[in-house]
N, C-alpha and C positions, 0 to 999 in steps of 0.2 A: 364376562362376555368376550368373544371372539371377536374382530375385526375381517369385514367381508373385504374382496377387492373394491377398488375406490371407483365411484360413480361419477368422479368428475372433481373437480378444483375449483377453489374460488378464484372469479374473473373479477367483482364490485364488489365493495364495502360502503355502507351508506351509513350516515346518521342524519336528524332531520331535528333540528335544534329549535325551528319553531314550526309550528305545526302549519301546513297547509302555504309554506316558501319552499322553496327549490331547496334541496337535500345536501348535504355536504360528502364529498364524495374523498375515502380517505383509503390509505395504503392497511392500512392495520385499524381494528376497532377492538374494545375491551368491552367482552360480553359480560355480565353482572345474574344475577338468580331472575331478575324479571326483564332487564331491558339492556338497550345500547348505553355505555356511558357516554350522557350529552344527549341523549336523545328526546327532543319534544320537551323541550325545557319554557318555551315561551309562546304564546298567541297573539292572534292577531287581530285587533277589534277594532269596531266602527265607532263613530260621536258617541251612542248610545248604550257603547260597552258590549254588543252581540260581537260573539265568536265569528271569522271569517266562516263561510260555506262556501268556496266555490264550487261544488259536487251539484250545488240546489240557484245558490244563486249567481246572473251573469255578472254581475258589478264584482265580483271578488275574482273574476277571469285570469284576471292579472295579477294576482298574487303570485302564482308559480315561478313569472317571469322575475321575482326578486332573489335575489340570491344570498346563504346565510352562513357561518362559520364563526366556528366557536375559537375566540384566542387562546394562547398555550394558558393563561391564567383565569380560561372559563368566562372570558367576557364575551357576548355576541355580539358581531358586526352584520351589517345588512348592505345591500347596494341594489340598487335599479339599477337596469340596463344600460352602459354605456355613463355610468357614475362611478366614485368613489367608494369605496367601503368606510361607514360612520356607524359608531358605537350607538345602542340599542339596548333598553329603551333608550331614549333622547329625544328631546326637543327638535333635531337635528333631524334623523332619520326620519322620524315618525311627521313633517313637514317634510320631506324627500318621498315617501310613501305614499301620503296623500294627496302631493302634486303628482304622482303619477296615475293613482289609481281614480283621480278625480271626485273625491269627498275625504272627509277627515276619518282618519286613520290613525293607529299606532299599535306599535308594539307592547305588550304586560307580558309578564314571567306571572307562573303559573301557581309559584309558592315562592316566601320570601326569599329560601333558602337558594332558586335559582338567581335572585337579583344581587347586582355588586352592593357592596356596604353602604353607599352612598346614595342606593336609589330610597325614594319615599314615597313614589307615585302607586296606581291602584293596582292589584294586581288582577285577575281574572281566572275563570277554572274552566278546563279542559272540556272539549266541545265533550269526548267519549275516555271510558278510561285506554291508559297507556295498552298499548297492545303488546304479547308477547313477540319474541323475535320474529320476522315475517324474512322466509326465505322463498327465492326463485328460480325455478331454472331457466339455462336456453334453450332448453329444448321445449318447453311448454313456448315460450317466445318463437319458436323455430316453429311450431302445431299452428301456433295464432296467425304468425306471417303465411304458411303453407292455405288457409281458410280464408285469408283476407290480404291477397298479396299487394294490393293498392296500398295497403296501410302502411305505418311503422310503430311496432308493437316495442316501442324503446321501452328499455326497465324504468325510466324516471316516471315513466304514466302508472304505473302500480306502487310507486314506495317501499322496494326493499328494503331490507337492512345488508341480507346478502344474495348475492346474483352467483349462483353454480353454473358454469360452464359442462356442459355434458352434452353426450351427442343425442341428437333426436331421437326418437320413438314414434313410427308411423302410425297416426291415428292416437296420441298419447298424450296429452298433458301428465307427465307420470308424476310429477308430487301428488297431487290432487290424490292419486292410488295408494300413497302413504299414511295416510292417516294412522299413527299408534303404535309406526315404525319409528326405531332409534337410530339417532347419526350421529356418527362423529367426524367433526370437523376442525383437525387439526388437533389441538385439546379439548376441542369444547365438543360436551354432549347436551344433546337435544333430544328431544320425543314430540313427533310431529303430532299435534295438538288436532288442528282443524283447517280445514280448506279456508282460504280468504275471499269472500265476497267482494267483490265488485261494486262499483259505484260512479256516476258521470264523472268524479274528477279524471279518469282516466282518458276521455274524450278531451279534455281541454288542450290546448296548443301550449307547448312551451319552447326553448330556445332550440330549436332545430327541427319541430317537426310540430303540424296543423293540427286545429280542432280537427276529430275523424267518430261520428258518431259507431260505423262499422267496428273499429276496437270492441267497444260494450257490448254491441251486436250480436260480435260474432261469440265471446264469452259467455252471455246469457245462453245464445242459443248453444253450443255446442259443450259447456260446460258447466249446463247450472250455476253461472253466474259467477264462478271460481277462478282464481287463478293463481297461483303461489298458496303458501299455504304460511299456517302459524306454527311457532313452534314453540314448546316450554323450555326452559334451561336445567338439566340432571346436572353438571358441572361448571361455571364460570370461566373464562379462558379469554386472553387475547387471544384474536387472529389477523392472519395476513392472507393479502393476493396469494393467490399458489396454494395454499392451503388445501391438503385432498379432504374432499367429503366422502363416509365409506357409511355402509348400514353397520348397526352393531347387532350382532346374533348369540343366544344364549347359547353359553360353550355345553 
């Protein structure tokens, strides 16, 4: 396969270590045959052990607004706003989480294998399964602001993994057009899988920008409900900011 000229560079790297908290936002990620390494390792559950929904329900609003990273030896730390970072699961955190979120709370890893040696509490299973790699561009972000200028159509309201910097397309959300087109992205090859549906957590308020019903709004309406797309993994590869994204085309 030939490499086409480049469509744009990587500007975000995301991974999101438990599902349904604010995302960890990293210089370089190491792409793996199905997922982000560290990615959606841990959940977040109520007294009664149900999975967070903030998408469905308002009591979990506030999840977003927690913040999560994974230490260099794979441990996950947590913090509320305007707190400390405390290791998780824990007695600790998971009482720092509940005083915020206003009922009892905590953290589970998802399989034992994500938990340190040490843990022996419950573990809990994944609201959906792990999704392939979900990429973005600015320029479909650039479509949404253009249709809904009151808004702010920030990448943390959809959950990247990666956010492509590329210039607009009038009238385009152009991945969405991809569908079972190949990219390469630095080393890593992809084959865009399927459009990403949408869902209310993209409405929810997080640290810098309001609940905004119009986001969803205007998505549903003007893009079947899509927005970024999925993608499968043909090759595994770290990548970095800067990293060009180009189509791959049979030579």
């Amino acid at each position: 396969m030939d490499k086409e000229a480049a469509l744009g560079a990587v500007s975000q790297l995301w991974r999101y270590p438990a599902s349904s908290l604010a995302g960890e936002r990293l210089d370089a990620i190491s792409v793996g045959a199905t997922t982000v390494d560290g990615d959606r390792l841990f959940g977040l559950v109520d007294a009664d052990g149900e999975i967070a929904r903030p998408d469905r329900e308002a009591r979990w609003h506030k999840a977003p607004l927690l913040r999560t990273r994974l230490t260099g030896d794979r441990r996950l730390e947590v913090s509320i706003p305007g707190g400390d970072w405390l290791p998780a699961p824990d007695p600790r955190s998971d009482r720092a989480i509940s005083a915020f979120l206003g009922f009892e709370a905590s953290i589970r890893p998802f399989g034992a294998e994500q938990a340190a040696p040490s843990y022996v509490g419950p573990l809990t299973e994944a609201r959906y399964a792990k999704a392939p790699i979900h990429l973005l561009t600015t320029a479909s972000l650039a479509r949404l602001k253009a249709l809904h200028p009151e808004g702010a159509p920030d990448p943390r309201r959809f959950r990247p993994n990666i956010v492509v910097d590329m210039a607009p397309i009038e009238g385009s959300f152009p991945e969405t057009e991809w569908i079972g087109r190949k990219l390469a992205i630095g080393d890593l090859l992809l084959t865009v899988s399927e459009p990403c549906r949408r869902c209310g957590f993209t409405i929810i308020a997080q640290d810098g920008f309001d609940n905004d019903p119009g986001i969803l709004r205007n998505v549903v309406r003007h893009n079947a409900h899509n927005l970024g797309v999925y993608c499968t993994v043909d090759r595994p590869a770290r990548i970095e900011i800067g990293a060009p994204m180009r189509f791959l085309s049979s030579s």
